[in-house]
Each structure stands twice: as structure tokens, then as C-alpha cells.
matplotlib code that plots the C-alpha trace (Angstrom):
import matplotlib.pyplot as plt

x = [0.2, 1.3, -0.5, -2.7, -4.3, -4.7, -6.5, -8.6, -9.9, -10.4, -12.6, -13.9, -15.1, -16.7, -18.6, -20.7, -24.3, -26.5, -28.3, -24.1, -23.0, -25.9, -24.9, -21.4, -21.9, -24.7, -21.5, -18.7, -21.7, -22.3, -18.9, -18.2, -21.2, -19.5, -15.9, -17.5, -19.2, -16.3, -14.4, -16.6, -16.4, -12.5, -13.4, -15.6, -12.6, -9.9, -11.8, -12.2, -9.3, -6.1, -3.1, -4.3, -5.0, -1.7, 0.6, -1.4, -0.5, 2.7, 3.0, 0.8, 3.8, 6.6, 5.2, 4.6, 8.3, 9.3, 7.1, 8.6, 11.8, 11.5, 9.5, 12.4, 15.2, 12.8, 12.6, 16.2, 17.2, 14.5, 17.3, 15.5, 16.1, 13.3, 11.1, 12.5, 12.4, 8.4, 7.4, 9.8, 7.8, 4.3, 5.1, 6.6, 2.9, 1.0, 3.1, 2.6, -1.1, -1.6, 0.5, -1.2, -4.5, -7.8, -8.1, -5.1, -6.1, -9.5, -7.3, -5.2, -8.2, -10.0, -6.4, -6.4, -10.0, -9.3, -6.3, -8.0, -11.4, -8.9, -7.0, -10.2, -11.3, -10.6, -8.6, -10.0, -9.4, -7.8, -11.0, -13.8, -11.6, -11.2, -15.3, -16.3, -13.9, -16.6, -19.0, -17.1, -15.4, -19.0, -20.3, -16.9, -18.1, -21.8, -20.7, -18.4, -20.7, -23.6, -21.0, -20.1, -23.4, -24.3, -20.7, -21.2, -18.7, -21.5, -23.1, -19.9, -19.0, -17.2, -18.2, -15.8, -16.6, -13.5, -13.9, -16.7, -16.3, -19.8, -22.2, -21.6, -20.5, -23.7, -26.0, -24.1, -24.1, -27.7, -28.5, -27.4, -30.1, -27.4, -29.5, -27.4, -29.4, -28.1, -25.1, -21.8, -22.6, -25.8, -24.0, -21.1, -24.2, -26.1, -23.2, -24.2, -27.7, -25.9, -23.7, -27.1, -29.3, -26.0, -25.6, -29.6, -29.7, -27.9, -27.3, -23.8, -22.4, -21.3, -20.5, -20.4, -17.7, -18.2, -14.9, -14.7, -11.7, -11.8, -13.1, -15.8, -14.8, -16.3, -14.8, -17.5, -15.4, -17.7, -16.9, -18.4, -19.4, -16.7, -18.5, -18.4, -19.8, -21.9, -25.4, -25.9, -28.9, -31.1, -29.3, -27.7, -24.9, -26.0, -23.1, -23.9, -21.9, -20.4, -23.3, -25.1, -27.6, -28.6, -27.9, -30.1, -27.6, -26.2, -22.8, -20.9, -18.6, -15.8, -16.1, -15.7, -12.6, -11.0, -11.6, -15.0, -17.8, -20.7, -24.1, -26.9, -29.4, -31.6, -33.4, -32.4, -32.2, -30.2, -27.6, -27.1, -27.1, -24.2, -22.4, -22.8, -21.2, -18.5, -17.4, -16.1, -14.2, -10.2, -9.4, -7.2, -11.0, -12.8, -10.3, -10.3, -13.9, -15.7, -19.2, -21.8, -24.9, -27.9, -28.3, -31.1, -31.4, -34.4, -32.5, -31.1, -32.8, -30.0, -27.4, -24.6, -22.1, -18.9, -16.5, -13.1, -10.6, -8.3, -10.6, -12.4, -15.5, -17.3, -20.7, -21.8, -25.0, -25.6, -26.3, -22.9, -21.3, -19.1, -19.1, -17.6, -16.0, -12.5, -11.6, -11.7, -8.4, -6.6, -7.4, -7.4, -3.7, -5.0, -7.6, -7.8, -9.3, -12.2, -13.3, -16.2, -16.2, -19.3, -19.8, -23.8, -23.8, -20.2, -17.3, -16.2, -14.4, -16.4, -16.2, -17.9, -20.9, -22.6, -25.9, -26.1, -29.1, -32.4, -33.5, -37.3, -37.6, -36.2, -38.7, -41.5, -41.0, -40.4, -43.4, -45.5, -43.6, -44.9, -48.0, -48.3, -47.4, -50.0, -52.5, -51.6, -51.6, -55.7, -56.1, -55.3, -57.0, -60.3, -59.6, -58.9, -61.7, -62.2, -58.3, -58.5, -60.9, -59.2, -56.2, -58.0, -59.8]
y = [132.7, 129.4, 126.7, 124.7, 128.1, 129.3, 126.3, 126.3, 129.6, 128.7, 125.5, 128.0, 130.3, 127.6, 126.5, 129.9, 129.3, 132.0, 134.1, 134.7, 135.4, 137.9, 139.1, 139.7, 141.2, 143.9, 144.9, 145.2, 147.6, 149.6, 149.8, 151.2, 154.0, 155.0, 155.0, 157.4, 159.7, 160.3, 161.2, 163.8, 165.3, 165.5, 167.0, 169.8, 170.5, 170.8, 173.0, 175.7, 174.3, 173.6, 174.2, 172.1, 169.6, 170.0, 170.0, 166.5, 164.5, 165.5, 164.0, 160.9, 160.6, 160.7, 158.5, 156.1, 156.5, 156.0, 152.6, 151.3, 151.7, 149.5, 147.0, 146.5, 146.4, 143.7, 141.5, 141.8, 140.8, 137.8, 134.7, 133.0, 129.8, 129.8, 130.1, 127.3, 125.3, 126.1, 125.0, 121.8, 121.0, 121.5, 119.1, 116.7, 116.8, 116.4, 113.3, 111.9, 112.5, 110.9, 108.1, 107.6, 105.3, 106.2, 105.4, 106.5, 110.2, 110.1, 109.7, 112.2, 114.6, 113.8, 114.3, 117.6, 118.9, 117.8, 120.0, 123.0, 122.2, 122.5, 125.4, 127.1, 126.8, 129.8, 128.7, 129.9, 132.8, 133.0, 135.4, 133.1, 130.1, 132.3, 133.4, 129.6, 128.7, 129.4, 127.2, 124.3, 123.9, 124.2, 121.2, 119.2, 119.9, 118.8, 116.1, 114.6, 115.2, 113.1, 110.4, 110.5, 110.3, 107.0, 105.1, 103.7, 106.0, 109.0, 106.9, 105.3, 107.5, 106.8, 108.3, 109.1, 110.6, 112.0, 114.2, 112.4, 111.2, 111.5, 110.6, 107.4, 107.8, 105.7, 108.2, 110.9, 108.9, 108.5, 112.1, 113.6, 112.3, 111.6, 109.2, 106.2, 106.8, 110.3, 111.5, 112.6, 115.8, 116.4, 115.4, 117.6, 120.4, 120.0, 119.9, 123.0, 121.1, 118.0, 119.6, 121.5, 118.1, 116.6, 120.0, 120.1, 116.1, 116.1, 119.2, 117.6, 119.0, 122.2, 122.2, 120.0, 120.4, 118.2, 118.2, 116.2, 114.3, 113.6, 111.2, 110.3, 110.2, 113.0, 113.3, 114.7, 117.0, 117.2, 119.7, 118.5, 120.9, 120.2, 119.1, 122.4, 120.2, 117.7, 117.9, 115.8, 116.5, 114.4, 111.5, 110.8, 112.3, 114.0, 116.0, 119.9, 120.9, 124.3, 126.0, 125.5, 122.7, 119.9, 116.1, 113.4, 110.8, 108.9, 109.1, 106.3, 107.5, 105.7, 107.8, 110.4, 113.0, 113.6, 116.9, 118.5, 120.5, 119.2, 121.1, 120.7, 122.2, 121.1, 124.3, 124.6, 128.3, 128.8, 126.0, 128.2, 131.0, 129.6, 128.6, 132.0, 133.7, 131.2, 132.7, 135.8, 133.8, 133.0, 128.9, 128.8, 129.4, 127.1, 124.6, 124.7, 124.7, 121.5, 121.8, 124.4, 124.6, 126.5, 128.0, 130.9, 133.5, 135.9, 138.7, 136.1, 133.8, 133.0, 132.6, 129.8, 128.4, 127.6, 125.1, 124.8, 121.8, 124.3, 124.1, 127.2, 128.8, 131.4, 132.9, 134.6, 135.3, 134.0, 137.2, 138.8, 135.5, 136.4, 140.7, 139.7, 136.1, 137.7, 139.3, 135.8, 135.6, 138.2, 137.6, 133.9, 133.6, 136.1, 133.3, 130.8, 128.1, 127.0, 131.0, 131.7, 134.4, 136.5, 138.4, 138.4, 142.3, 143.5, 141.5, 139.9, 137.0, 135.0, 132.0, 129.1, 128.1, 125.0, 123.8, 120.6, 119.1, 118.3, 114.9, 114.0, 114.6, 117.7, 118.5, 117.4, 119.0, 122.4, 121.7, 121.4, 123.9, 126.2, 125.0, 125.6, 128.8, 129.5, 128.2, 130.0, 133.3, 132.1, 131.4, 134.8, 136.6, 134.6, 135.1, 138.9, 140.6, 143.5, 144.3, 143.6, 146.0, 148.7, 148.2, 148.6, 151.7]
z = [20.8, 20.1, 17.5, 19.6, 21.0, 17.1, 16.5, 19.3, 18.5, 15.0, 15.9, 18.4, 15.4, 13.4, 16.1, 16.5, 15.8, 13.8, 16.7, 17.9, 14.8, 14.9, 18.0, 16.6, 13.3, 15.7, 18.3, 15.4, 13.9, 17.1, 17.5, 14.2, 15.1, 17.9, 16.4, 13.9, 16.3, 17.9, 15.2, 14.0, 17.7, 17.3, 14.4, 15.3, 18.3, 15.9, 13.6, 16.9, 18.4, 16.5, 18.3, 21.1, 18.8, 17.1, 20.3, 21.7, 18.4, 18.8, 21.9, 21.3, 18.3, 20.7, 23.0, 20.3, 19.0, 22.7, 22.7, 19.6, 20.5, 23.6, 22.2, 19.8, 22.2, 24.2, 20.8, 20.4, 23.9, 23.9, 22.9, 19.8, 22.0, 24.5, 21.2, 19.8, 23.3, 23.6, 20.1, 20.9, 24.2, 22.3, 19.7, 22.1, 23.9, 21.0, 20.0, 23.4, 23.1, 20.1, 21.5, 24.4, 24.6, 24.8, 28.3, 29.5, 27.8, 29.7, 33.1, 32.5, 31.0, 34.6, 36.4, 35.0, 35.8, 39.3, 39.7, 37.5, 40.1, 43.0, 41.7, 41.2, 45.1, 47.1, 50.5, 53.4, 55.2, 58.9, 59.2, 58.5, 60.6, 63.8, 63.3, 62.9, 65.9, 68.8, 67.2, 66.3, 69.7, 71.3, 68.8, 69.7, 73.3, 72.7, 71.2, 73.7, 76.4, 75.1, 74.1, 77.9, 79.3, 77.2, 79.0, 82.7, 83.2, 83.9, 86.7, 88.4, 91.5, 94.5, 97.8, 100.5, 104.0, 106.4, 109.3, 111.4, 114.6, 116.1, 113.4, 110.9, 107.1, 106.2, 108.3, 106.2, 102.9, 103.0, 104.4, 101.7, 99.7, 96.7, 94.4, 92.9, 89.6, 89.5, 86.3, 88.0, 86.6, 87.9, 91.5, 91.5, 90.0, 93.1, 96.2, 97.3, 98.3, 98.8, 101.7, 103.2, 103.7, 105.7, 107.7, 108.4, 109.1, 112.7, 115.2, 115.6, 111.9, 112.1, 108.1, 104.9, 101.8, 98.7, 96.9, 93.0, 91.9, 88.3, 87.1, 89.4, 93.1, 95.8, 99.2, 101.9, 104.0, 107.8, 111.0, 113.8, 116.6, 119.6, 122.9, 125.3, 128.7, 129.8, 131.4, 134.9, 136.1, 135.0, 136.4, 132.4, 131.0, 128.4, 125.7, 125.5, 122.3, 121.6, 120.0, 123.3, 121.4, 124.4, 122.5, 124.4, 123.9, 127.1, 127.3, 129.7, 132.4, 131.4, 127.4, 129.4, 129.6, 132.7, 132.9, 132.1, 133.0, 134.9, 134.3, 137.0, 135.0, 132.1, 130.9, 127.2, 127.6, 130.8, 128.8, 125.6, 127.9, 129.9, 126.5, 124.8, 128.0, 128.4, 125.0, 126.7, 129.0, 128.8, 128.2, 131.0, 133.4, 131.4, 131.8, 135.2, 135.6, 137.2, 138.1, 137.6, 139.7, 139.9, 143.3, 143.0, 145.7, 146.3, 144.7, 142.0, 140.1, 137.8, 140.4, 139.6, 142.2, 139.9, 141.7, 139.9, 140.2, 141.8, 144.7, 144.7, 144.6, 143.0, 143.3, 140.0, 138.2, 134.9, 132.9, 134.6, 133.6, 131.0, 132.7, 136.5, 136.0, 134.2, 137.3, 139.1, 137.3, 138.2, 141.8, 142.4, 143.4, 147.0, 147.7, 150.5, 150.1, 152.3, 150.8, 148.3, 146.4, 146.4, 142.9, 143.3, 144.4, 144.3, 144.5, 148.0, 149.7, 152.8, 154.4, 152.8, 155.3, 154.4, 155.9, 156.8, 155.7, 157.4, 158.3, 158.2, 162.0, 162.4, 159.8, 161.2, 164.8, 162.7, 161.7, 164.5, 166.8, 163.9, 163.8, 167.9, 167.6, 165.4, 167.4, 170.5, 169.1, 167.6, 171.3, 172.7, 170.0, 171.5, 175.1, 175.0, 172.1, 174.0, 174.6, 170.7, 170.2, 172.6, 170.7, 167.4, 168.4]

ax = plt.figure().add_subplot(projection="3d")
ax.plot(x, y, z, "-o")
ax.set_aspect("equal")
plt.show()
């Protein structure tokens, strides 16, 4: 112990007031009690017991002799200079103490509790950092996301349209009911109903991708639905598109392709009928395919006449469309031309007869030879009752 610590507990000593000295002088006497108790217990066991008593104090004796011995070799290999070094250094401190001024002491008094205050904080564990991790990254997170909602940043997007041909990027822009007041993140939230209000805004879309760029730049990605023919009866040309949906749009003759298929019919049913069969159908057919009329038949109702740029002709009903119309490829090269051929019961090859039509005075003498015939055969029926009546009986 060296002198400044002897002095310390000395001042230490005086400084005890009455109720701890109290407290003191109460433990030393408890202690002494208890010291005494147990030495009348060893007592009463070496009275019954001697020779255990006997052979432990011999030991405790040796170990004591061993003890003593070491602790003197340690004091004898200890060089007496480290003790004088150590009662060198306190000195030294003390002058510089007493040397120093008052303020300067205060600093380095404060210096010190600082380092004893910092020495006396636990570090923390990797434990309690990897536990706290989770919640600090999601504050860091919250943070930076209401820091980025309050910049223009959060509001300034760019909106880009490719893949149209049919329908404008303003009609697609505004279909997709994508509000300018909206957050970025609330817009690249909602493309899945974004992309539905396009694809439910015009029959010609067949489907609608929103893809984000960072930091604020969406590209609408549209399919449009490939035009399958075009529908002439009504006088207009009018796109028929490959889901079989009709589009009442005009379209002029010279947009037009120079091959295509020409529709005389207008029922919306018959024309997604017609596209659904086409389906089954080989490319190299529908290529080749012209025009399309409806020609019923008593025993047909459905019954188309296709006419092909090759030049022939083929009678086929619309329900059997897709069924009968493969094997006109496989026997198209035996054809003649100025031939039809007949798949409305069986299939069959036969010249192509075609009526000339009627003018409005053949018509009309049709007409009345019809009419005279009728009324001849009134006539007889009056002039001959009983004949009638014979035949009837």
C-alpha cells in the first residue's frame, strides 16, 4: 500500500460520524460472538474427536510452512528497484500537484472523472446491436421516405407510351385515369389498376404493362389485337380484329392491304363465329382467302361460299368451318378451275353454274303467268262442282 492510499484511509477514518462508528464497534462485537461460538464447537469436537483433530492441524501446519516458504522466495526475487521507482513516481506527482495552479488542478480533476465516467460504461454487446438492428434500419427507412415525399421529386413522373398503332398515346394517357396530383409511389402501387382501365378503355388493346424506371419514369407497354378481316357489307369497310370484336370505324381503300378478307355479313355472332373457326385453320388457307359470303340453302342456313385468290371455290357451312375446310388443302392441287367444291353434305367437285340475274320484266311476266295459272285452275273448279264432288266422294 503506498502513502497517499494510508492517508486516504486515515482521513477516511476520521471522517466517520457517530451512528457509523456505532455501526462498527456493533459488527467487530458480533463478530467476536461468533468467533467465540465457534471455538467452543471445535472444542466440544476435539474433546470426542481427537485424532481427527490432531491429523488436520498438522496439515493446516504444513500448508502454512509450504505458504511461507513461497512467499519468501517471491520477496527475495522482487528487485528492491521497482519499489524504489514507485515511491519516486508518487513523489514526483505530489510535487507536480502542488505545483500546479488551482485551475489547472480542477482540469485535470474533471479530465480524470471523464475517463473514470467512461471507463465505468459498459460497451455494448454485438447481441443487443444485432437485436436493435431491425428497428433502426426500419426508422432510417421511415425517415427517408417522409423526407422524399415533401421534395417535388415524389410528384415528378414521366409517362411514356410504346406499342400503339391504332389508339393515340393521349387516349391511353388519359384512360388510365393516372391523376397528376398522385405520389410516384402511390402510381407504381396501383399499375395493376392502371393497366386494367387502358385494357377496358378500347376493344382494340389486347394488354397493358406498366414498367418503373427509377427515379420517376413509367413506360406503358400496349398489345393491340391484330386485324383478322374486314367487313363489306354494309357498303363501309369496317376492321374485324382477331378476337372476332366488329370496330365501326371506316377504314379507306387505299389503308388497306393488298391481300385481305372480305366479309359480306354483319351479324356479330356469325363474325366471331367465322373468327373462332378460322383458328383451326393452317395460315397458308387463310392467306389465300379473299371473300366470304353468306349463301344460305334450305338445308343450310349458315352456308358460306369461300372464293380464294387462287381462283377457287369452296362451298362450306359455317359450323363445319374449321371440321371440313383442312382437307381443301390436301386436295386443291386436283382442282380445275371454273370447279366448286361442294362440302355442304359430303365432299364433291361440280361445275360452277351461275344464274344470271333477273331483270324487272322477266319478273313481272313471272308474275302474272303465275298469277293466270291460278286463276284458271279457280275457273275449272267453278265450271265442273259436280265432277268435284264425284271425285271427292
Amino acid at each position: 500500500m503506498t502513502r497517499k492510499d494510508k492517508d486516504e484511509k486515515q482521513e477516511n477514518q476520521e471522517e466517520l460520524s457517530e451512528w457509523q462508528k456505532r455501526n462498527k464497534e456493533y459488527l467487530e462485537k458480533k463478530a467476536q460472538e461468533q468467533a467465540e461460538a465457534e471455538e467452543k464447537i471445535e472444542e466440544e469436537r476435539r474433546a470426542h474427536f481427537p485424532q481427527e483433530f490432531e491429523e488436520e492441524e498438522e496439515e493446516v501446519q504444513d500448508q502454512e510452512v509450504e505458504l511461507e516458504a513461497e512467499a519468501d522466495s517471491d520477496s527475495q526475487e522482487e528487485p528492491e528497484e521497482e519499489l524504489e521507482l514507485e515511491d519516486d513516481q508518487e513523489v514526483q506527482l505530489e510535487e507536480e500537484l502542488e505545483e500546479l495552479d488551482p485551475k489547472e488542478a480542477k482540469k485535470l480533476a474533471k479530465a480524470q472523472l471523464k475517463a473514470e465516467k467512461k471507463a465505468a460504461i459498459p460497451p455494448l454487446s454485438r447481441r443487443h446491436i444485432f437485436r436493435a438492428s431491425p428497428v433502426l434500419f426500419l426508422s432510417v427507412c421511415l425517415v427517408l421516405g417522409a423526407i422524399y415525399c415533401l421534395t417535388p421529386l415524389s410528384k415528378a413522373r414521366q409517362l411514356e407510351v410504346v406499342g400503339n398503332k391504332e389508339v393515340a398515346k393521349e387516349a391511353i394517357i388519359k384512360a388510365s385515369l393516372i391523376d397528376e396530383r398522385d405520389y410516384t409511389l402511390t402510381t407504381w402501387l396501383n399499375r395493376p389498376a392502371y393497366a386494367r382501365n387502358i385494357k377496358e378503355s378500347n376493344p382494340w388493346i389486347k394488354a397493358v404493362e406498366l414498367d418503373y424506371r427509377f427515379p420517376s419514369r413509367f413506360t406503358i407497354k400496349v398489345t393491340e389485337y391484330d386485324i383478322f378481316a374486314y367487313e363489306t357489307s354494309s357498303g363501309n369497310i369496317y376492321p374485324i380484329l382477331s378476337n372476332g370484336q366488329l370496330i365501326k370505324q371506316n377504314v379507306a381503300e387505299d389503308k388497306l392491304p393488298e391481300k385481305y378478307i372480305s366479309l359480306s355479313f354483319s351479324d356479330p355472332k356469325m363474325i366471331k363465329k367465322f373468327v373462332e373457326e378460322s383458328g383451326q385453320l393452317a395460315s397458308s388457307i387463310k392467306n389465300d382467302l379473299a371473300k366470304v359470303t353468306l349463301t344460305p340453302t334450305a338445308a343450310t342456313k349458315d352456308l358460306l361460299t369461300l372464293e380464294f385468290y387462287s381462283g377457287h371455290k369452296v362451298l362450306v357451312p359455317l359450323s363445319e368451318l374449321g371440321k371440313k375446310l383442312p382437307y381443301y388443302e390436301k386436295i386443291k392441287s386436283q382442282l380445275t378451275l371454273g370447279f366448286v367444291l361442294d362440302m355442304e353434305a359430303g365432299i364433291f367437285s361440280r361445275p360452277d353454274i351461275v344464274e344470271e340475274p333477273k331483270t324487272e320484266n322477266q319478273e313481272k311476266s313471272e308474275e302474272e303467268k303465275q298469277a293466270e295459272e291460278q286463276g284458271n285452275q279457280e275457273t275449272n273448279s267453278d265450271v265442273n262442282p259436280e265432277n268435284n264432288s264425284e271425285n271427292n266422294e
